[in-house]
BAZAKE-949329 format. One line per field, with one value per residue (C-alpha): y negated, x negated, z; residue number from 1. Coordinates in steps of 0.001 Angstrom, whole numbers. Each point is the difference from the previous one (the first is absolute). Example, Ala and Ser with C-alpha at 12.3 -4.5 7.8 and 13.67 -1.06 7.14 Angstrom:
Y	4500/-3440 .
X	-12300/-1370 .
Z	7800/-660 .
seq	1/2 .
//
This chain:
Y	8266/-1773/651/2595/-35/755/1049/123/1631/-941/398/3221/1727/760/-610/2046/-413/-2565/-1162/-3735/-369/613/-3168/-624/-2901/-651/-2891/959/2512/-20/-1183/451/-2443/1400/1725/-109/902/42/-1553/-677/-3631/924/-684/184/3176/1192/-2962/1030/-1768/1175/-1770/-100/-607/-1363/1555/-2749/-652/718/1110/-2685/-3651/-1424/1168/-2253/1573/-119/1274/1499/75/2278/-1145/548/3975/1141/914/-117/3007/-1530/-3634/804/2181/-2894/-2695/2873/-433/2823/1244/1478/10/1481/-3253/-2845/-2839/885/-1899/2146/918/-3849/-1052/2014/-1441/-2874/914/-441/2550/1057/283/1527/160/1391/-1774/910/3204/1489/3630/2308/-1568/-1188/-1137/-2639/-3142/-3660/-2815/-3026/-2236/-2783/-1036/879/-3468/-1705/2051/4072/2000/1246/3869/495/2131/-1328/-3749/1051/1901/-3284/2519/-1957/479/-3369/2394/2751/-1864/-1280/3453/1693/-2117/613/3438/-773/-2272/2790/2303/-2238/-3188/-2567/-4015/-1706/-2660/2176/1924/-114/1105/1256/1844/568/-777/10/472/-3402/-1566/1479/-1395/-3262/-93/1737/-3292/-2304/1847/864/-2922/233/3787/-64/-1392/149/2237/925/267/2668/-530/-913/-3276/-1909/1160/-403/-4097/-441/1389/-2536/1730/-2264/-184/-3278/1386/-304/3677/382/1388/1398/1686/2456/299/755/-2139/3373/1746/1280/1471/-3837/-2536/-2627/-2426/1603/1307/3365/2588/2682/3694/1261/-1490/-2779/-1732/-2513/-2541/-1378/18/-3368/-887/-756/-3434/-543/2040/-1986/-2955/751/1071/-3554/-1561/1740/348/-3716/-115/-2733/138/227/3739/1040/2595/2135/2731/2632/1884/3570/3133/2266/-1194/2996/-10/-2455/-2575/-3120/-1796/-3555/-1123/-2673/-2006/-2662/-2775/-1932/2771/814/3769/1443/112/2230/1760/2622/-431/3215/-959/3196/2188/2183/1435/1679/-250/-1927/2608/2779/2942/-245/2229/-114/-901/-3470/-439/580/-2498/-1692/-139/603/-2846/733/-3322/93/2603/293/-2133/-3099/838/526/-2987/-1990/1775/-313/-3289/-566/-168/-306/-2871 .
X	804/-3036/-3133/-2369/-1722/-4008/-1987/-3233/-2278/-3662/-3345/-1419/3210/1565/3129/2874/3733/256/2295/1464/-2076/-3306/-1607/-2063/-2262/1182/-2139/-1654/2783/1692/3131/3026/3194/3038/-2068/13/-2929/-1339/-3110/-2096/-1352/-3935/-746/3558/806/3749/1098/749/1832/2411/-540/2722/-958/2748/533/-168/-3918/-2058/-3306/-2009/1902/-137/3147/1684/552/2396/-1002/3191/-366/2198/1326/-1322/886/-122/-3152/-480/2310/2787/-496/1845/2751/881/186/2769/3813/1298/-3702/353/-3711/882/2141/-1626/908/-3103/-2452/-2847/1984/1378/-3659/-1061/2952/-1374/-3825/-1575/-1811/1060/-2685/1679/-2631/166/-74/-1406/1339/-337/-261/1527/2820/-2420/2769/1519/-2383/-423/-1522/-1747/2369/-163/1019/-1017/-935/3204/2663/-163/-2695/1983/518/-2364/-2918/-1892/206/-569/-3349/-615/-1102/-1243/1992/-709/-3439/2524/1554/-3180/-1722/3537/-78/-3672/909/3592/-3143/-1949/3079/2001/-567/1619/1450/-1577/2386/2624/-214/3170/1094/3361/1259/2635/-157/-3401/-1241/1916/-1948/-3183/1052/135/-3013/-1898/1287/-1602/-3539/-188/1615/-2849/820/3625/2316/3350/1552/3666/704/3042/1068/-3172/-1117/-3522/-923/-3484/193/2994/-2529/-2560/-2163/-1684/2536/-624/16/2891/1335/3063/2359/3970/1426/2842/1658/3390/1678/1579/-4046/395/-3676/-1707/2571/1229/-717/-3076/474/-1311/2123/-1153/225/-3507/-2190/953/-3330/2643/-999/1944/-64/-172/2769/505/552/-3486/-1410/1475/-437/-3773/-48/1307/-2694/-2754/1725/159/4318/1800/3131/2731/1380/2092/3355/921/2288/19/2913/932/-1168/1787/2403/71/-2607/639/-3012/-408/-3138/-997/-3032/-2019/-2887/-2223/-753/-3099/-2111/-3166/770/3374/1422/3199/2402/2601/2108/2347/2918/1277/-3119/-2119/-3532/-330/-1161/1923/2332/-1904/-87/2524/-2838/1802/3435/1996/209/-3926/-1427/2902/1840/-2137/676/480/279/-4066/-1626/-3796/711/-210/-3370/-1401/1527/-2231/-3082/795/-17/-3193/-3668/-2670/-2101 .
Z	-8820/1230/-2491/183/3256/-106/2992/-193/2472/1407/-2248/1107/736/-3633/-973/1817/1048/1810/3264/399/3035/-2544/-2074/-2816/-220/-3042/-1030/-3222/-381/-3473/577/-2597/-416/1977/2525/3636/2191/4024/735/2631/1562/551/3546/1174/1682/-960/-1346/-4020/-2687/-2447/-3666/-2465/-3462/-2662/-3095/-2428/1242/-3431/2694/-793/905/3626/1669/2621/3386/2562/3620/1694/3976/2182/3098/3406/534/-3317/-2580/-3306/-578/561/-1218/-3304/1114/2706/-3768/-1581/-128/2754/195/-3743/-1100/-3431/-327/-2401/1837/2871/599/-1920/-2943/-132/-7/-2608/-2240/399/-857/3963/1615/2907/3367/3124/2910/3705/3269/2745/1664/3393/1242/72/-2181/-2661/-2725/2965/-1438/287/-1407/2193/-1085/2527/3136/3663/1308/668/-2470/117/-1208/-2979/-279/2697/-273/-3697/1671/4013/-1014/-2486/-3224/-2781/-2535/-1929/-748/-353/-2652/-1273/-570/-1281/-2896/-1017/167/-2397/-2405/-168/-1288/-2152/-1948/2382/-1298/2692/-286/609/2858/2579/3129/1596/2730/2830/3553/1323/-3546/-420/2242/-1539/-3139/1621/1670/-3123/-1245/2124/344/-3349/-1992/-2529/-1250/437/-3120/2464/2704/925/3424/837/3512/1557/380/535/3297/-202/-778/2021/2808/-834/-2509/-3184/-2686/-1976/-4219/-1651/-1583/-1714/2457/-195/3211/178/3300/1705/2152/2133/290/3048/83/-1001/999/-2752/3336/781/3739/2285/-2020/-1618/-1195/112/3190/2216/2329/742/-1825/-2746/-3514/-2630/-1404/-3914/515/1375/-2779/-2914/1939/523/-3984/-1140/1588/-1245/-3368/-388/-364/1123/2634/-2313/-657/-3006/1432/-2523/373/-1905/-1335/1809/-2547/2834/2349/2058/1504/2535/-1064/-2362/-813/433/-1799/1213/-2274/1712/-2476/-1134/925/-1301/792/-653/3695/14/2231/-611/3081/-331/2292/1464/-1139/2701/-39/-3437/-2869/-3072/-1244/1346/2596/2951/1890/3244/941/-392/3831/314/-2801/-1877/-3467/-3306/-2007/-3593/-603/-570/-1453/-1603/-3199/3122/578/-3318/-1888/2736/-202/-4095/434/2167/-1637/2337/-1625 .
seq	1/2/3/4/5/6/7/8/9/10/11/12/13/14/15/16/17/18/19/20/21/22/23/24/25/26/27/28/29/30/31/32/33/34/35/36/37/38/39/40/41/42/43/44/45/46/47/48/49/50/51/52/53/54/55/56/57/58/59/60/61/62/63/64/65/66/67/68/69/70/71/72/73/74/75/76/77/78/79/80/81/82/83/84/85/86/87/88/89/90/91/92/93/94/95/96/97/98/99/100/101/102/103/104/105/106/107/108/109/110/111/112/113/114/115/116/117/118/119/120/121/122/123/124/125/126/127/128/129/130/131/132/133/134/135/136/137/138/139/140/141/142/143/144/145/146/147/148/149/150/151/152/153/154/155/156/157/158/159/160/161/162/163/164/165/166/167/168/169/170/171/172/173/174/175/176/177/178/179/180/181/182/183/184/185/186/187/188/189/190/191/192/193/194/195/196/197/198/199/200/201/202/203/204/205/206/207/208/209/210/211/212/213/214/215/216/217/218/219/220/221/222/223/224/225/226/227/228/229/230/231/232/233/234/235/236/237/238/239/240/241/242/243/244/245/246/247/248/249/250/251/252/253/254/255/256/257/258/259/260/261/262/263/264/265/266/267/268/269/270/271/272/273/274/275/276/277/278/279/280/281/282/283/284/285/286/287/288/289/290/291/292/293/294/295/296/297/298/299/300/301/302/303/304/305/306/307/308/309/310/311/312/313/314/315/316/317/318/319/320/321/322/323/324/325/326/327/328/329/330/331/332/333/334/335/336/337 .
//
């Protein structure tokens, strides 16, 4: 079971039973290992995060934190159920639980939402010039969420001790393509991201991406909802432009990350052979920034080894070929100087 979950309610108002759609500030809250808790972002209206502390923390060192993003559609609510095998969140192998194994703490934040179907949120993730406006409304109505991002982890500071030097960011989909941009606007506070089907839409669309950050991307080569190729298809919104493809992305990522042309192949040997996918890993050398991509041959829009949320002919095969060891080896390996 996930740890104990504290909710803590406004000064003024006492403490009472509280709902998942009520927040604590938490900031100056005591906060215990192996607890979870909902907190608020001041100044952003109905945009909480969930914060997952690990066991093992002795409440006193500097934790590292990972940032989990949901995909566009989806909230913070369902961010780890959509990282568990079959959608099992009493299973170990989620992302939270994972995490916590390995001594992170855990941030899960909210997009943007829109009424009256509140819990269907983006992130402005890039795009709308020449490739699509990803996921639609967060990037159409150009919300800040670089200052989101920037005022959610003052807020995480002010609750937990926090590494600085190891802070990391993941997500699927349109949270991918957060991750990526978080990346390039935020190279400074950022110690490496992994990209899960979602790609750098924001510097593939001309915005400033020049810092080298540590980058490994995870993506299938059958997505049908953010095309291996790039392309107009999709599975939330469509504004008929099209999407990057991963080719630009890693291309765009050797640049800045200083690696030359040459690319090591390796494959890696099948853990299931059922389920219809294999993975190729590809490592750009001479970098100054670990430049990697997981090219899952045969894999669809989900996340490594995780929650088939809808069905095979809608997003594709899970891949158990990668699971969430792939993403924290790499952030284990990544110190932000």
């Amino acid at each position: 079971m996930r740890g104990s979950r504290l909710l803590v309610v406004a000064a003024g108002l006492g403490v009472a039973a509280c709902s998942a759609d009520q927040h604590g500030e938490c900031a100056g809250d005591l906060i215990a290992p192996a607890s979870t808790h909902e907190c608020i972002v001041p100044n952003w209206f109905d945009r909480a995060f969930e914060l997952d502390v690990p066991g093992s923390w002795d409440g006193r060192s500097p934790l590292p934190v990972v940032v989990l993003l949901h995909g566009g559609g989806g909230s913070r609510q369902s961010s780890n159920k959509s990282t568990c095998p079959g959608g099992d969140e009493d299973s170990p192998a989620c992302f939270v639980p994972f995490a916590a194994s390995r001594g992170y703490a855990v941030v899960i934040p909210d997009g943007t939402g829109q009424r009256p179907l509140r819990n269907i949120r983006t992130w402005n993730g890039g795009g709308g010039n020449e490739l699509q406006c990803t996921s639609g409304p967060a990037c159409k109505s150009r919300v800040d969420d670089i200052r989101y991002f920037t005022d959610l982890m003052a807020q995480v500071r002010g609750t937990i001790p926090v590494d600085d030097h190891r802070i990391y960011v993941t997500g699927i989909s349109n949270g991918g393509a957060m991750s990526h941009r978080l990346a390039c606007e935020l190279p400074d506070q950022i110690a490496a991201i992994v990209g899960v089907s979602g790609a750098n839409e924001f510097a593939d669309d001309g915005g400033p991406c020049t810092t080298p950050v540590p980058v490994r991307q995870i993506h299938g080569t059958e997505d049908p909802c953010w095309g291996f190729l790039g392309g107009t298809q999709t599975c939330l919104q469509d504004d008929g432009r099209p999407k990057t493809s991963v080719a630009t992305t890693m291309e765009g990522w050797r640049l800045r990350n200083g690696c030359s042309a040459t690319v090591l192949e390796t494959p890696r040997p099948e853990r299931d052979p059922s389920d219809g996918t294999s993975l190729v890993i590809r490592t750009w050398q001479g970098c100054a920034a670990s430049t990697e991509l997981f090219m899952v041959e045969g894999g669809g829009h989900t996340w490594p080894g995780g929650n088939p949320y809808l069905d095979e002919d809608q997003i594709g095969r899970v891949s158990l070929e990668v699971d969430n060891a792939d993403l924290f080896d790499f952030f284990d390996a990544h110190v932000h100087p």
